[in-house]
N, C-alpha and C positions, 0 to 999 in steps of 0.2 A: 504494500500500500504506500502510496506514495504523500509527503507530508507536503502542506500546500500552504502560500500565507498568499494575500491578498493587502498590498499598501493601498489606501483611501487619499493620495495625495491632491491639495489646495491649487495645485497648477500641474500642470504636462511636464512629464520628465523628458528632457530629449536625451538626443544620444549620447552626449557628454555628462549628465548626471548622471546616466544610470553606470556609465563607465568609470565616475568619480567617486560613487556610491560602494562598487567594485574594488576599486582598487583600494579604497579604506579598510576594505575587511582582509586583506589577504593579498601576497607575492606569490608569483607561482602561476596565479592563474590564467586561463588561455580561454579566450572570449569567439567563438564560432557565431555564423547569422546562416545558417544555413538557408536554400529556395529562397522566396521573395524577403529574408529579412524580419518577417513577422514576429518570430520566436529568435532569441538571444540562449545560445547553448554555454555554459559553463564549464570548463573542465578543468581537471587536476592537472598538476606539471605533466601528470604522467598521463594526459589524455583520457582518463576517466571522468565518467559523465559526473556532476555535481547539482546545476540549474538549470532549469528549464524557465527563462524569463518569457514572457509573453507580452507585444506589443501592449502600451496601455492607450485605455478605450473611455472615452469622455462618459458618464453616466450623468446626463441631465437635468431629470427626472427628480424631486426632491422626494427625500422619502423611500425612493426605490433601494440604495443600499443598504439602507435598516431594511428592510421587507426581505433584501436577500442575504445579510448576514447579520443578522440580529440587533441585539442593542448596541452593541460594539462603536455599529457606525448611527448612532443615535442623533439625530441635530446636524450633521453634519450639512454644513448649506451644498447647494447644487449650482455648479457641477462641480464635482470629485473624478479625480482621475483614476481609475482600476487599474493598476498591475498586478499582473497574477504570476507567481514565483512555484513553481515544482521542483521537490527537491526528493534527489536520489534517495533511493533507501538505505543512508548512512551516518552516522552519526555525525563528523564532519559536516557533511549537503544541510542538513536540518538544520546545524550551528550556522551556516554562512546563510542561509533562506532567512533566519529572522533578521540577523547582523544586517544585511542587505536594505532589506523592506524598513529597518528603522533609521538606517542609513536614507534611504532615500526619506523619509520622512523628516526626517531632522532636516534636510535641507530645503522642503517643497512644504512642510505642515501635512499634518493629515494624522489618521488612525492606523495600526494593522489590527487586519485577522486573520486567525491562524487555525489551522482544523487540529485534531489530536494529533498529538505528538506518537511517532509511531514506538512499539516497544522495543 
């Protein structure tokens, strides 16, 4: 099962935050955009899969991300930015998925949410 966090960021991250965000949590790492770019692939020095970032998607709609992840994203005015982070099934991937997501928060404002942590 694969652990997932979801940052609620205040503006659009472009490509140099999410790469600034990145590079704060760790050396080492090797940053792939496979096909059109949509998804940002993560990996270990050693070429092992870590994140699976995914394009972030403007949500409008006030209200709608409390409706889809609870109260977490409570108040949050509209619009909020969605990036959705998937992370390998390892302990390391789960460590740098949050580091990431609060990384980018920290510099954009916003909330995350995070599903269970896998065992």
């Amino acid at each position: 099962m694969t652990y997932d966090v979801v940052a609620l960021t205040h503006e659009p991250p472009d490509a140099r935050t999410l790469l600034d965000a990145l590079r704060a949590e760790g050396s080492g790492l090797q940053v792939d955009a496979p096909g059109h770019g949509n998804v940002l692939q993560v990996l270990d020095e050693d070429g092992g899969p870590l994140l699976a970032v995914e394009a972030s998607i403007p949500i409008r709609v006030e209200g709608e991300a409390e409706r889809l992840l609870g109260p977490v994203a409570a108040g949050l005015p509209a619009p909020v930015w969605w990036t959705e982070v998937r992370a390998a099934e390892r302990p390391a991937a789960v460590e740098l998925a949050d580091a990431f997501a609060d990384a980018l928060i920290e510099r954009l404002g916003g909330r995350r949410w995070s599903s269970e942590r896998p065992e």
